[in-house]
C-alpha positions as CSV (number, residue, x, y, z in Angstrom):
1,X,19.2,-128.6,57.2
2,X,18.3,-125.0,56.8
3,X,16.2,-125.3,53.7
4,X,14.5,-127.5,51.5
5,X,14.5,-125.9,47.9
6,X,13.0,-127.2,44.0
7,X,15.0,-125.3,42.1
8,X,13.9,-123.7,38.7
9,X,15.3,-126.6,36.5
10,X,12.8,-129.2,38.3
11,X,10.0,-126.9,37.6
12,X,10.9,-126.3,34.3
13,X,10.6,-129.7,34.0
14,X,7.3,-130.3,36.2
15,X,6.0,-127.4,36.7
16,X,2.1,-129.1,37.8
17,X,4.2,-131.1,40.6
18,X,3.7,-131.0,44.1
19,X,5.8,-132.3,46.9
20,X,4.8,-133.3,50.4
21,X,7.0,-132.4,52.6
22,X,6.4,-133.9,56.5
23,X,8.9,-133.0,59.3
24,X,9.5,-135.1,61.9
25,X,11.3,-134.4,65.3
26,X,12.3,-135.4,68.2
27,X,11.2,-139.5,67.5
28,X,11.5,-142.3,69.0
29,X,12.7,-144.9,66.0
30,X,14.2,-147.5,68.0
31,X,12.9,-151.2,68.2
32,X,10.5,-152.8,66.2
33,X,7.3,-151.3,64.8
34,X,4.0,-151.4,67.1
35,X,1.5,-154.1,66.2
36,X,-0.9,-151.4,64.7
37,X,2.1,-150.3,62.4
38,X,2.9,-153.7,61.3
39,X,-1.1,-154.2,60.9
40,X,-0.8,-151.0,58.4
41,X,1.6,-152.3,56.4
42,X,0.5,-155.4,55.9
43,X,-3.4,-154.0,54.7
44,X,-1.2,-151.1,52.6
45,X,0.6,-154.2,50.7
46,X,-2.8,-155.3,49.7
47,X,-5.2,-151.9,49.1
48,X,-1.7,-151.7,46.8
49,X,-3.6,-154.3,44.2
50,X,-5.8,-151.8,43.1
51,X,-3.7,-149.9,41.5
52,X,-2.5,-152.9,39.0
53,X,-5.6,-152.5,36.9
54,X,-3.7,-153.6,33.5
55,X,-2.3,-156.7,31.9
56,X,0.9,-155.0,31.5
57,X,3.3,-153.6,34.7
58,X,4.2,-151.0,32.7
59,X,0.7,-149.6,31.3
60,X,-1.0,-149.2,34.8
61,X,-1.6,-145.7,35.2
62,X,0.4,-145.0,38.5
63,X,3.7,-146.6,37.0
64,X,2.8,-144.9,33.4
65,X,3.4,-141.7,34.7
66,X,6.0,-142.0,36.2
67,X,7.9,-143.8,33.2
68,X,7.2,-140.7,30.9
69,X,8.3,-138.5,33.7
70,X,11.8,-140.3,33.8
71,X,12.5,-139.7,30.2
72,X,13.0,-136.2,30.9
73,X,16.2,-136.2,32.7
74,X,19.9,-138.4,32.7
75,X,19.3,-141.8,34.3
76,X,21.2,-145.0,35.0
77,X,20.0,-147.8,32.9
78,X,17.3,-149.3,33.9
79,X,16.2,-146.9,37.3
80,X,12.7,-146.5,37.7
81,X,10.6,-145.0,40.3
82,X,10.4,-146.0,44.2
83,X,6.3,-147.0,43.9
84,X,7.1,-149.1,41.1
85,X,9.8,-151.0,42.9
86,X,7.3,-151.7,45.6
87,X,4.6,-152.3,43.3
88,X,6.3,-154.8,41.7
89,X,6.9,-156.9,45.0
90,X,3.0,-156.7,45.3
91,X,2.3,-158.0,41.6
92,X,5.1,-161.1,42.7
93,X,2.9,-161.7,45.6
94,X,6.6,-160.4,48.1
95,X,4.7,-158.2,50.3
96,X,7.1,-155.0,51.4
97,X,8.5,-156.2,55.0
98,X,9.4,-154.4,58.4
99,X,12.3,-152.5,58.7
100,X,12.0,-150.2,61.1
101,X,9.0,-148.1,62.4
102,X,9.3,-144.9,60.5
103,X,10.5,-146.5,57.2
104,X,7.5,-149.1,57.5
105,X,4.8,-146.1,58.1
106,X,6.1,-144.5,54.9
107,X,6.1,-147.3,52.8
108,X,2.9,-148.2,54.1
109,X,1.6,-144.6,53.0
110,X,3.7,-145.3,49.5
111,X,1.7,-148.0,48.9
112,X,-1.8,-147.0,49.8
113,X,-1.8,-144.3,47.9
114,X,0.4,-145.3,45.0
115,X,2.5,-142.3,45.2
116,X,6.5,-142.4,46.0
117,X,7.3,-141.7,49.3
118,X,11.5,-141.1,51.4
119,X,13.1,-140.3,54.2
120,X,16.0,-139.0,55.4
121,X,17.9,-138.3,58.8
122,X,18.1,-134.6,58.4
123,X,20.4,-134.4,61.3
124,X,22.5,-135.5,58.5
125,X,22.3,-133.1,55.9
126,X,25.1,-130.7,55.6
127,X,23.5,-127.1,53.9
128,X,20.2,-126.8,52.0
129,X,18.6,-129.6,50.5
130,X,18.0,-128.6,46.7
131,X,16.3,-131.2,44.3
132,X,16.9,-130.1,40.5
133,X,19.2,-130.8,37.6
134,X,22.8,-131.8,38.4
135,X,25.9,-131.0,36.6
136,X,27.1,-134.4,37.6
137,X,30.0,-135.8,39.7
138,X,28.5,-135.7,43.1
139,X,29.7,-138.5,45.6
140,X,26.6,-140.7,46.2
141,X,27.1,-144.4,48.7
142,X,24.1,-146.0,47.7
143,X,22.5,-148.4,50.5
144,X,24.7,-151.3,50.3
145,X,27.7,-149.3,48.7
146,X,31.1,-149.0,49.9
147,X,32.2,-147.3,46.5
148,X,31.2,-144.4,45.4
149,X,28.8,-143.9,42.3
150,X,28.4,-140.2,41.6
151,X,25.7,-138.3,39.8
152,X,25.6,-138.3,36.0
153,X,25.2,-134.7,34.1
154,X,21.7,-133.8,33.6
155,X,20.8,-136.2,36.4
156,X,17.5,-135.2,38.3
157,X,18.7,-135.3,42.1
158,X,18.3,-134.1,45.5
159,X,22.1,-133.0,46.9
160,X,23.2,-130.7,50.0
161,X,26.6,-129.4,50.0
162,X,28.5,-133.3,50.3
163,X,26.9,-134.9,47.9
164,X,23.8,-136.4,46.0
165,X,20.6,-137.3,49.2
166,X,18.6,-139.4,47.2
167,X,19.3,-139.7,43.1
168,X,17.5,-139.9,40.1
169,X,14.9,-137.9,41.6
170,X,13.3,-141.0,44.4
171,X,15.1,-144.1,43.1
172,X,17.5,-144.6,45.3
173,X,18.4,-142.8,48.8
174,X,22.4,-142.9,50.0
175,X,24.0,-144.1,53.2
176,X,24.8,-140.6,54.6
177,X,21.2,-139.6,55.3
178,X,19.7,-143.2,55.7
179,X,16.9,-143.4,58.7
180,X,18.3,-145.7,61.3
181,X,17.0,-146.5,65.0
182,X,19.0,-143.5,66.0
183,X,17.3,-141.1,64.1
184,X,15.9,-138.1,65.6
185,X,15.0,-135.8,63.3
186,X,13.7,-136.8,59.9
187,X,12.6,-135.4,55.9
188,X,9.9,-137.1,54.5
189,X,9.6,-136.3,51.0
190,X,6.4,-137.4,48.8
191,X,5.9,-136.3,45.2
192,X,3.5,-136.3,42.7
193,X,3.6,-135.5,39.6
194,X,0.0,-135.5,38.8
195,X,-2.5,-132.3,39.4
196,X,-5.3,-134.7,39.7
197,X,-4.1,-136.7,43.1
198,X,-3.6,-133.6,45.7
199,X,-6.1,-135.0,47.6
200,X,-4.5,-138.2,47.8
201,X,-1.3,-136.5,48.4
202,X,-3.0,-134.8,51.4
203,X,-4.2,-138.3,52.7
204,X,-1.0,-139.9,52.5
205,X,0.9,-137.0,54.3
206,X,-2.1,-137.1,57.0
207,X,-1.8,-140.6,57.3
208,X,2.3,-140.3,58.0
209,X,1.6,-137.5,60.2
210,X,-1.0,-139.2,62.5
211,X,1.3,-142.4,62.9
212,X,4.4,-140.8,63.4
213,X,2.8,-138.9,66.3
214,X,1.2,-141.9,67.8
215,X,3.5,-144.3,67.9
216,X,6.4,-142.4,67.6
217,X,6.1,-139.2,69.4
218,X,6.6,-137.1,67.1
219,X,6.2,-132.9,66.3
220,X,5.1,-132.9,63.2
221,X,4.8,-129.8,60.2
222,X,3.6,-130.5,57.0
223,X,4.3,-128.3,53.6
224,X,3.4,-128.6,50.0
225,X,5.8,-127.1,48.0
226,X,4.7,-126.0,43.9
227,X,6.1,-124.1,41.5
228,X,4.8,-120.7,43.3
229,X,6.1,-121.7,46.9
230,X,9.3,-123.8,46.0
231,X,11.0,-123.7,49.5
């Protein structure tokens, strides 16, 4: 990957949005996760409960937002946001398991800090990464996948130059770029659309940082990208 780029049709549609932006190289993800990552997880799953305050999923205020911010672009029936989907395990009482050491510290972070969190190998990327409004058609393998289900027109998407990375803005990352035990190099992408949580966006980035350098070995730079610095 050369660049990371929001262009001008995500702004246009959020322009208060900021997106954390960690890079990680030269890990080590092989192997399960240490017993302090594992440890984080499992207290993330439940800090998570505090952010289901209401009666109804759909009304607490970290899933709210994030369902008025989905009406503003092409989706597939029925996608919602990455923190809702873990959420939701935590209000079913199906605490987000291991997977493997970088995915588990990112989903940790996702979850204390009720903010949607991804990764991807960007040893796999071909071009710039650019996250913005697509004209539709490009080749997406979801997880899972072996058919492909490309991007619909005025779908909100990150895509390089072979296809859709992650669609519907951070509901659902492909196959290409998936973080394995032989990644090396990795994206970590966390967004919020909020003005009011920058310091929890700082937190969670910190708190990805600090573990993937520990237990990883890691070199680590962080960004946060805004409408005035959108690369």
């Amino acid at each position: 990957m050369s660049k990371f780029l929001a262009d001008s049709s995500f702004w246009e549609l959020f322009p208060q949005a900021q997106l954390g932006v960690v890079l990680l190289n030269n890990i080590n993800n092989s192997g399960e996760s240490a017993y302090d990552i594992k440890v984080l997880l499992s207290q993330s799953n439940a800090d998570a409960e505090k952010f289901l305050v209401k009666n109804v999923f759909s009304e607490n205020p970290v899933i709210a937002v994030w369902r008025e911010a989905y009406r503003k672009f092409k989706t597939k029936k029925g996608v919602r946001c990455s923190i809702e989907a873990l959420l939701k395990r935590v209000e079913k009482q199906n605490p987000v398991s291991y997977i493997n050491p970088l995915v588990d510290i990112y989903n940790a972070a996702s979850l204390q800090f009720g903010l949607p969190c991804g990764a991807e190998d960007s040893d796999c990327f071909d071009g710039d990464l650019i996250l913005g409004i697509t004209k539709g058609g490009d080749e997406f393998f979801a997880l899972g996948d072996d058919e492909n289900s490309p991007t619909l027109e005025g779908e909100l998407c990150y895509r390089d130059n072979k296809g859709a990375v992650c669609r519907c803005f951070n509901w659902r990352d492909g196959k290409r770029t998936m973080i394995t035990e032989n990644t090396k190099n990795a994206f970590v992408i966390m967004e919020s659309i909020d003005p009011s949580r920058t310091e929890d966006l700082k937190a969670a980035m910190a708190l990805i940082a600090r573990y993937a350098e520990k237990y990883l070995g890691a070199s680590v730079r962080t960004d946060i990208l805004t409408q005035s610095q959108p690369s």
